[in-house]
C-alpha positions, 0 to 999 in steps of 0.5 A: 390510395386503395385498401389492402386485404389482409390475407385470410390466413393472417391470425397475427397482426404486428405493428411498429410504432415510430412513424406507424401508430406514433408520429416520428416528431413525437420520439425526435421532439419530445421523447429524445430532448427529454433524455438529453436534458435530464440524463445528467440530473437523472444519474444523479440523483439515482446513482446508488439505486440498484435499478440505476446501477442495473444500467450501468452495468449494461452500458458498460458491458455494452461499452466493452463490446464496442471496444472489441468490435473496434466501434468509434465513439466514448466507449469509456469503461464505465465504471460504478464503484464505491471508490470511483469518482461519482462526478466523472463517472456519471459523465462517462455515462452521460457521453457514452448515452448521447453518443449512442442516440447521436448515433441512432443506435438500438442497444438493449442497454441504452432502451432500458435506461431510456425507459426507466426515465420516460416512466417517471415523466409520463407518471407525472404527466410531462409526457403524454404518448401520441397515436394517429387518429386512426390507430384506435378504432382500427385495432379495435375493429381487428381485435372484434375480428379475431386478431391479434395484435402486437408491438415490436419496437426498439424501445423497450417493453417497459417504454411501450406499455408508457406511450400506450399506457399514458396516452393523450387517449388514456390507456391503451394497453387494452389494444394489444396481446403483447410487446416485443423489443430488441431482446428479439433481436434488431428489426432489421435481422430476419432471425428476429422475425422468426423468433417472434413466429417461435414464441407466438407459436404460429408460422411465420406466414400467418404474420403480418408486420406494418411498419414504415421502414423497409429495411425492417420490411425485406428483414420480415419478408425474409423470414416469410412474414407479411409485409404492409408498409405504412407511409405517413407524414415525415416518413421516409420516402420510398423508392419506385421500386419500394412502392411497385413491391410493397403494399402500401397504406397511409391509414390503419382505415385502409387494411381491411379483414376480408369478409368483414364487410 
């Protein structure tokens, strides 16, 4: 596949990560199960810390807005009181957090207190965050170059500085100017992108997003964002249509600055 120039007036590179500088088995085969298998023990064992209690109540405060948007699914009403019987609330919370990932859902809620876990598992090396071979040495080459670079996930900040940050190649946090997540706004609303544009203070057309989700993509392009989309091995497949419209690249080798030849 050819290279696809980045445009002159792009300042801003932003990336996603699942499936665009992280393999998708890497979030469906080690970062999931590890929730689901340690979510109960988890709760448990940090039930009365303020930093566990914090989430709670933001799945609660989830769990009642689900109710009010009539959404399916065990939206208890999750509760931590001192009165409460610990055991059984603590499985509410557990049903409520495996119904939001069985679900694919994005909730600021459920972020959080998936990052919180992840950062003890990648502290004592149970996890290490995998990137693509060629995700370094491009976004070095970017950076010599002049750009800058970013992460918008829907992982939390906190959950993106521990892939980077505990990755099989050391420390990556060097790479990036900074981190974006769905306090933004979801990636596939265009009001999100043009928040990012606010607090970078640059135009939106001087942004340009890689990501493998095109939903994302239209969302970006709508706010006047750049768009390349990345295709890599288990990623979606795209449509004729998808593939007429977007620039299309299947390493970080192929997005080329112009003049740095």
């Amino acid at each position: 596949m050819a290279t696809v120039a980045i445009p002159t007036n792009i300042s801003v590179l932003i990336l996603d990560i699942e499936g665009t500088t992280t393999p998708i088995t890497f979030v469906k085969d080690i970062l999931f199960p590890y929730i689901k298998d340690h979510l109960e023990d988890y709760l448990s064992a940090h039930w009365e810390e303020d930093e566990c209690k914090q989430d709670v109540y933001l799945l609660k405060k989830q769990a009642e807005e689900d109710t009010r948007q009539h959404r399916a699914g065990p939206v208890h009403v999750l509760d931590q009181t001192v009165h409460t019987d610990e055991e059984k609330a603590i499985r509410e919370v557990v049903d409520n957090v495996l119904w939001q990932m069985a679900s694919d859902r994005k909730t600021t809620a459920l972020k959080q207190l998936q990052g919180h876990m992840w950062r003890a598992a990648y502290a004592s090396g149970k996890i290490k965050g995998e990137v693509y071979q060629d995700v370094v040495p491009a976004i070095r080459r970017w950076r010599r170059l002049g750009l800058k670079v970013y992460i918008y996930s829907s992982g939390s900040v906190e959950a993106q500085k521990l892939l980077f940050g505990y990755s099989v190649e050391g420390d990556l946090l060097d790479l990036f100017d900074g981190h974006f997540d769905t306090n933004m706004g979801l990636k596939v609303e265009s009001k999100s992108y043009q928040r990012i544009a606010d607090r970078l203070g640059c135009p939106p057309e001087d942004i340009m997003f890689l990501t493998d989700i095109t939903r994302e993509a239209r969302a970006a392009e709508e706010a006047g964002v750049n768009v390349t989309v990345v295709v890599r091995p288990g990623n979606m497949e795209l449509t004729e249509e998808e593939k007429s419209h977007y620039s299309i690249i299947t390493s970080f080798s192929q997005l080329e600055v112009p003049g740095s030849g």
